[in-house]
N, C-alpha and C positions, 0 to 999 in steps of 0.2 A: 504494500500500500504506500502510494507516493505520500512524500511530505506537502503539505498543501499551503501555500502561506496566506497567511491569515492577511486579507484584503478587506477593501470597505464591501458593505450589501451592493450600493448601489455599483458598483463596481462588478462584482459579480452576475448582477442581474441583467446587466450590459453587455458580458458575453468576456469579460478578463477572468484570467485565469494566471495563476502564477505556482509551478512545483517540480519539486528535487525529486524523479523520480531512483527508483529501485536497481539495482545490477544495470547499471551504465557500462559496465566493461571498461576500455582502454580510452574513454571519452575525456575529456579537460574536463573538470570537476563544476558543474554547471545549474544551475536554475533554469527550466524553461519557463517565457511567457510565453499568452496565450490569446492573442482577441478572437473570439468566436471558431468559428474552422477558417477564418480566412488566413490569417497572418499567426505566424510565430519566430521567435528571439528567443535567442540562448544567450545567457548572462555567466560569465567566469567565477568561480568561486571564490578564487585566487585573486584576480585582477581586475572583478567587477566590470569588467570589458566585453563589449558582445564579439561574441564566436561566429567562424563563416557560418552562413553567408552575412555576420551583420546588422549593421541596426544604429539607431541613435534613441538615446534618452528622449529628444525631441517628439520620437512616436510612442512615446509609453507614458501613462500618467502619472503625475507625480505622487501620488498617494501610492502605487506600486512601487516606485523607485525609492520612496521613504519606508517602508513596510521590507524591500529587499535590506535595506541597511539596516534596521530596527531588528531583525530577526536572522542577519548572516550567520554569526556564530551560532545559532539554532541547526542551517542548513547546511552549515559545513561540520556540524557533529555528527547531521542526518547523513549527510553523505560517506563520511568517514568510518562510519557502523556497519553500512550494508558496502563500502568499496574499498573494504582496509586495503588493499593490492595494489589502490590509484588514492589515496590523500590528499586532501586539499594540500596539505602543505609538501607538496609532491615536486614534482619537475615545473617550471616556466612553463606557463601558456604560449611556448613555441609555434606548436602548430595542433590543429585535430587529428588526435592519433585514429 
């Protein structure tokens, strides 16, 4: 069961979505967003930085972007339980393994 971050209602009710899913494998240690099925962003665990293909803070609300920072250390604990193998505090966001 994915980690789900805790966003506003009205945000959710809007079609946002923001979570640290399960056995990522050999992935850069990441948060996926989520607007509705159109559009998605992968955010660095590490570097807070969007992953290919990209993105800017510009298209994401700022109530997500403050909610990411507000509960990082949350998702980088989530991630680190279910990916001991990949760490946040692992390799440089080099590239996507």
């Amino acid at each position: 069961m994915p980690y789900n971050l805790p966003i506003p209602q009205n945000l959710l009710a809007a079609g946002w979505r923001a979570k640290v899913f399960d056995a990522e494998g050999p992935e850069v240690p990441h948060v996926t967003i989520r607007y509705k099925t159109e559009r998605g962003w992968r955010v660095s665990l590490r570097s807070r930085e969007f992953l290919p293909p990209g993105g800017t803070w510009t298209e994401i609300p700022e109530e997500i972007k403050a909610a990411i920072e507000a509960h990082l250390e949350e998702m980088r604990a989530y991630w680190d339980a279910r990916n001991p193998h990949n760490p946040v505090e692992g390799e440089d966001d080099v590239q996507d393994r």
